[in-house]
N, C-alpha and C positions, 0 to 999 in steps of 0.2 A: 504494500500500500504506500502511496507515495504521499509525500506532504503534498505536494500539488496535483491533488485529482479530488473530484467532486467526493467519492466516497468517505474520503476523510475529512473532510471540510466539513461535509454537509453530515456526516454520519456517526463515523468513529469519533470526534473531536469532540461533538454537543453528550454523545451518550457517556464517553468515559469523564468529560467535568463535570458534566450534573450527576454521577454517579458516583466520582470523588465527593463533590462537596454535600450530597443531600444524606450519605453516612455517615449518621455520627460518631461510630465508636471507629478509634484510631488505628486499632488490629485490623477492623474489618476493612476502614478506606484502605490499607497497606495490601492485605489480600484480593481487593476491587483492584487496587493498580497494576499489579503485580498478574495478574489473569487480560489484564488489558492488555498488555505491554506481551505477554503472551501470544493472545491471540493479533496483535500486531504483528509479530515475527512468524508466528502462521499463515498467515494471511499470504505471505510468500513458502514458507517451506514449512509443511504440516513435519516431515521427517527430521528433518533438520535442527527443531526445537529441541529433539532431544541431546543433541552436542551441547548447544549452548547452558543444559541445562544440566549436565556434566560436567561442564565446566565448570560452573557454580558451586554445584557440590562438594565436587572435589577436592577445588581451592580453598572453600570454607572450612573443612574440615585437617586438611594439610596443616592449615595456619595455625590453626589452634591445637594441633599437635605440635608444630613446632612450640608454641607459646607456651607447650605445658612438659616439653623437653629439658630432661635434666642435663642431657650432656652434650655437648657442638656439635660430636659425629652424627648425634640423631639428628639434630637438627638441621645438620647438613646433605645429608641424605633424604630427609624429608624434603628439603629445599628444592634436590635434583630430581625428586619425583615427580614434582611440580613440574619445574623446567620441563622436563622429559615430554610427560603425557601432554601437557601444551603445545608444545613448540613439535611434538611431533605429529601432532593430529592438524596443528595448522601448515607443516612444512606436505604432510601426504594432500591433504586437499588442494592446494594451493600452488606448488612447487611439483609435485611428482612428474607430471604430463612434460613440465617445463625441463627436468633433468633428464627427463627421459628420451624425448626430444633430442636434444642436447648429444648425449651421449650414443644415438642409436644412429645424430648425423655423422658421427666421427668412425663408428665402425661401416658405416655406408661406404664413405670418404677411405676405407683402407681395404673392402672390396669383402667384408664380412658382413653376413646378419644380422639383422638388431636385437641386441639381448635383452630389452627391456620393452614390456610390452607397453600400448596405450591404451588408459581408462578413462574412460567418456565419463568423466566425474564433476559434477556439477559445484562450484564454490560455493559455499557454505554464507549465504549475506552477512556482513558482521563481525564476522567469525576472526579480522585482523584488530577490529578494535577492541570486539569482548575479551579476545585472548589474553589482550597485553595488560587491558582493564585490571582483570580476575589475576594478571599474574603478579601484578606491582603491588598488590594486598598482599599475597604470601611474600613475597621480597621486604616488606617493610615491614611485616613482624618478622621475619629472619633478623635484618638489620636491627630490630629491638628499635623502632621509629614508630610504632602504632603497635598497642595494644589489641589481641585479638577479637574481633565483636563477637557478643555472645547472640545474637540472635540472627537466625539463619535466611529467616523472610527478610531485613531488612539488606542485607547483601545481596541475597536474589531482585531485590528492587531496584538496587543500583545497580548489581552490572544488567539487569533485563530491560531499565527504565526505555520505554518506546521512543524519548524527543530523541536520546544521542546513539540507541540500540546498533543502528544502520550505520553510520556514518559519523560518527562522534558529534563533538570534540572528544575528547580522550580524559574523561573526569576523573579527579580521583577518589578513591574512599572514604580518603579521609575528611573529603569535600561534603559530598553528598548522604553517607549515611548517616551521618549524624543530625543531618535534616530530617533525614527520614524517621530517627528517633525523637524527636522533636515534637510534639502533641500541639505546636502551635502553625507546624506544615499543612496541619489540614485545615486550618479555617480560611473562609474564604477573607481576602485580603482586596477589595477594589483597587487599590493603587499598583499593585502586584500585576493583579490581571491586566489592565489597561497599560500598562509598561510592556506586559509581555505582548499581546494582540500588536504594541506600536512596534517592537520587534520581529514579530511575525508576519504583519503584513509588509514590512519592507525587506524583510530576507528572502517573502515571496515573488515581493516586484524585480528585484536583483536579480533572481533567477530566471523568471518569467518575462521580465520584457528588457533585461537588458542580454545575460546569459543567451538566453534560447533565442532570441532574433540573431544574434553574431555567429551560434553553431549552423542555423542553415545556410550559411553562407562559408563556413570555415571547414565545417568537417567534408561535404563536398571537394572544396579543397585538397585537403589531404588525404583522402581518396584519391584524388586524381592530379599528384604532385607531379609527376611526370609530366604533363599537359600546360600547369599554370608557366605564366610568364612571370619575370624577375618583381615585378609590381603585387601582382599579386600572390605568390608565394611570400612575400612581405607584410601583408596583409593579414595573408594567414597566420603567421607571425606573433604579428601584436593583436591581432583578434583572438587566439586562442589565448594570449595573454590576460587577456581583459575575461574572455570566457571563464575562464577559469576562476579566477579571482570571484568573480562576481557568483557563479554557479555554488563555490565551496564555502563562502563566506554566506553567502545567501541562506544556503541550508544550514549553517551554525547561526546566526540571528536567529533562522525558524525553530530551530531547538532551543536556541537561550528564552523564544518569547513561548514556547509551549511551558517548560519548566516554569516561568514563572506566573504562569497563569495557574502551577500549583503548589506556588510557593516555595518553588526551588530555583536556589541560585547556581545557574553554570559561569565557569569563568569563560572570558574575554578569548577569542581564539584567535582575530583576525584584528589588526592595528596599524592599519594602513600604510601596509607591508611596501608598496610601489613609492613610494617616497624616501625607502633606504638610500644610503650614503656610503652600505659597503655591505657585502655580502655576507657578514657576522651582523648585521644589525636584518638584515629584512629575514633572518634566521630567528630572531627574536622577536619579530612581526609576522609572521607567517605562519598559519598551524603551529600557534603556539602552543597549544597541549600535548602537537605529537613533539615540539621541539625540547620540550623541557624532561618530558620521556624518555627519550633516546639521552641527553645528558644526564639524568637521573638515574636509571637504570641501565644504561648501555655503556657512553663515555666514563664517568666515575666507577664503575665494576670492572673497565679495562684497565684504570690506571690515571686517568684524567690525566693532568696537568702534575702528578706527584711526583714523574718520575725522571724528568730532565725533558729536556727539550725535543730528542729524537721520537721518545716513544710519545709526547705529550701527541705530535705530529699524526705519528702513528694511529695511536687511538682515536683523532678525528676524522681522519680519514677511513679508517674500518665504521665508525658511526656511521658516517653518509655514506656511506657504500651499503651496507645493511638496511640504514633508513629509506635509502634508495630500491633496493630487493624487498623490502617489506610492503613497496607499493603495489606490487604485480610481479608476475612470472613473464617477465621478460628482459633482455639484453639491454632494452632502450631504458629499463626504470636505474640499471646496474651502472651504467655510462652516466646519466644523471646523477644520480648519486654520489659517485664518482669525482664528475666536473666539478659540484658543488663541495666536495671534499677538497678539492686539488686549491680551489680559491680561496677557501679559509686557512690552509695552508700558508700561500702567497701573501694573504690579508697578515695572518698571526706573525710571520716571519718579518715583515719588513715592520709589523708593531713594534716587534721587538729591536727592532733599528731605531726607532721613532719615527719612522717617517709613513705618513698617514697623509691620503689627497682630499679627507674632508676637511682640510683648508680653503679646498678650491672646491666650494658646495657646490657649485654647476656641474662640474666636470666630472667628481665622483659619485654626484648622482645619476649622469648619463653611461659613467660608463657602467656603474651598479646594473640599472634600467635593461642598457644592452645587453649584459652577463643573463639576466635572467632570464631574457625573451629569448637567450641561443638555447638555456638549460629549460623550457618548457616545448622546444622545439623535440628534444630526447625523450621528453615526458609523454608529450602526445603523439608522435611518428609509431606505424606499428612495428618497423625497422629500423637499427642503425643506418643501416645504404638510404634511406628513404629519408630518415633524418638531416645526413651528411649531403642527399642530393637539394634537402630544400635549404638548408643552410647556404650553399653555395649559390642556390638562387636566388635567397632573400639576400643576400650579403654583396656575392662577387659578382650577379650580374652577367649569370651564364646561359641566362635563357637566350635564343634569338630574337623574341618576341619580349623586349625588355618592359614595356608600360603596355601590353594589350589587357585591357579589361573585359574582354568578352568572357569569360568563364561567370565572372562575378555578376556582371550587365543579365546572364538571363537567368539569375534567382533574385531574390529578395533585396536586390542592392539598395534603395531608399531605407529601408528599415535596418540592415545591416549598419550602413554609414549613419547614421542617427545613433544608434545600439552604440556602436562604436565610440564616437564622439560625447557620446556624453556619460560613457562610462571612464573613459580614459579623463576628464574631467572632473567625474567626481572622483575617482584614484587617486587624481594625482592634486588635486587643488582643494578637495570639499574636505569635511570633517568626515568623519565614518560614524557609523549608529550609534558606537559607546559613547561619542564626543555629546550627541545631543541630548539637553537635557529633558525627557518630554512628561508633561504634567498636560491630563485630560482637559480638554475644553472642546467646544461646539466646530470650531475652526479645524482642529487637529482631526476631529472624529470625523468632520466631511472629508478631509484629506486622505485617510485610511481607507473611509467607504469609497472613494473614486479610485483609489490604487487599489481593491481589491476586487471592484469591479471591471477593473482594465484585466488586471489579471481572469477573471473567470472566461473572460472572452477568448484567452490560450487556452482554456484549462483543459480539454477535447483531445490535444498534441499528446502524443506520449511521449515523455523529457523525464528521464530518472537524471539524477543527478550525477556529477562526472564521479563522486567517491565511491559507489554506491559498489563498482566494480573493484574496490580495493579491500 
């Protein structure tokens, strides 16, 4: 079920808050949510609930074994049990088809048979953000950082919670469950609500009338990069830039404004990343909750910065490399990851010289700007070759047909270049949602109702969002 389609609007939304707020005992709102959020993740895989809901299990029970372990090796071993049964149930669903692949071109390539067969296996929705969710709870009672929760329903609330279930942001525990224990979570709050609807209905316009007008004009494209000319290979470019941006950030608003319509606070994900001034800051503006994950539990477990300067190197570069591979099973997420490892690299090294070009604000934000529209070029190509052929045609100006816009001319281009333009606009000049401070009035609420009405006029399209596949 997507945030954007009639049947949650109109359906799932209005029965699961009037059936939050009209119970009043706090167990019972907890077991109303928690059966929502359920049949939310049904609603796509009747099968599949049951991973997630092993997963849950599992981890809850892990942690509070470790928490009640007398001695490291148990503890540690508990630890690796965890690790284990996670990461291998997300590396088979997710990665297996991808090595296997892999490995079967290689014995092709030496005139052998392929020893590993392929399974038609379907991804698991979710399944990269609940993993990591459910596993940073047993990792932070390991670390002796959080005390283990004793109650089993409120943990299954949070990693199952339906706003962030899909597609995050990547909450933590220590965030949200305690809201959930909280007996003043469930009362209805009007100021709550109407922050959140002002949040949701512009996470959905972001998506819907800025996002989804520039993809039919962009993925086109990229289907058929062979064909575009230097201009519009360019195009593509920084329209999937702006897509993107707006598509991932749009459905975290819709998340932050669903939660607080039930009085739950998600943190900040998206901080108006395209105005960085170096590739360690729009890292810090960008999927903020997967960025502070991956140094939480990924870079600091390697070794962080503790151990001199080669391995500090090291250990950033395996982050984004892995942060990279955790998007997708494929080459293009591993290269991205990768680049973006190799220029904080470059960035941290000459820090450590002193020499830093946000002196010269223009210059280090254009060339920031450009680093990042070559690394979402890796991100969205379904190929390296495909990647590396538009790159040289958005950059070097290798097509023959240098400025033909006919490709673009016979889809949507009015609405593309609008789309465009005024999302590159707000990105890069306006305030983003967290900045505005919004308190209800007659004015505000006409504003919301015409923006949600523009949107209902797409709602027909079918447009999942771009994470949705990660």
């Amino acid at each position: 079920m997507l945030f954007n389609s009639y049947s949650f609007i109109f359906l799932f939304l209005p029965i699961t808050l009037l059936g939050y707020y009209l119970i009043s005992k706090k167990q019972l709102q907890l077991w109303f949510l928690l059966l929502a959020s359920l049949f939310f993740y049904c609603y796509w895989s009747t099968t599949y609930v049951f991973l997630l809901l092993f997963t849950v299990i599992l981890d809850f029970y892990i942690a509070r074994s470790i928490y009640r372990a007398q001695t490291q090796r148990a503890r540690k071993i508990l630890l690796l049990t965890s690790m284990i049964c996670n990461l291998s149930i997300l590396g088979f669903f997710k990665y297996f088809n991808f090595f296997a692949e892999s490995i079967n071109g290689l014995f092709t390539m030496a005139g052998q048979g392929a020893p590993l067969p392929y399974t038609h296996l379907i991804l698991p929705i979710g399944i990269s953000f609940y993993t990591f969710q459910s596993m940073s709870y047993v990792i932070d009672v390991y670390r002796k950082a959080s005390d283990a929760h004793a109650n089993l329903l409120e943990f299954a609330g949070y990693v199952t919670l339906f706003p962030h279930q899909i597609s995050g942001p990547l909450v933590r525990h220590n965030n949200i469950v305690p809201q959930l224990e909280d007996a003043k979570t469930y009362v209805f709050h009007s100021d709550n609500f109407w922050r959140g609807m002002y949040f949701f209905i512009f996470g959905l316009s972001k998506k819907m009338l800025i996002a989804d007008r520039i993809a039919l004009v962009v993925d086109p494209l990229v289907n058929s990069m062979s064909m575009t000319s230097n201009l519009e290979a360019l195009l593509a470019m920084l329209g999937y830039t702006v897509q993107l941006y707006f598509d991932f950030s749009g459905y975290s608003d819709m998340a932050v404004g669903l939660g607080l319509m039930m009085n739950i606070d998600f943190p900040q994900n998206f901080n108006s990343p395209y105005k960085s001034r170096s590739i360690t800051e729009f890292w810090q503006r960008w999927h903020i909750s997967l960025s502070s994950w991956l140094r939480d539990y990924l870079y600091i477990s390697l070794g962080g910065n503790r151990q001199g300067s080669v391995k500090t190197y090291r250990n950033l570069f395996l982050t984004m490399a892995i942060g990279g591979l955790w998007h997708g099973a494929n080459w293009t997420y591993l290269v991205w990851g990768c680049f973006h490892g190799v220029l904080l690299l470059i960035e941290r090294f000459f820090k450590n010289l002193g020499v830093s070009l946000k002196r010269v604000p223009a210059l280090s934000w254009a060339m920031t700007f450009i680093l990042i529209n070559i690394g979402w070029v890796f991100f969205r190509a379904p190929s390296v070759s495909t990647a590396l052929m538009w790159i040289r045609k958005a950059l070097f100006m290798t097509s023959q047909h240098s400025f033909d816009l006919t490709f673009i001319m016979a889809r949507n281009k009015d609405r593309f270049f609008v789309a465009l333009a005024v999302g590159l606009l707000a990105a890069l000049l306006m305030k983003n949602t967290w900045q505005f401070s919004f308190k209800p009035s007659k004015r505000r609420a006409l504003l919301l109702g015409f923006l949600l009405a523009l949107c209902l006029t797409y709602m027909g399209e079918e447009s999942p969002f771009l994470y949705f596949q990660f």
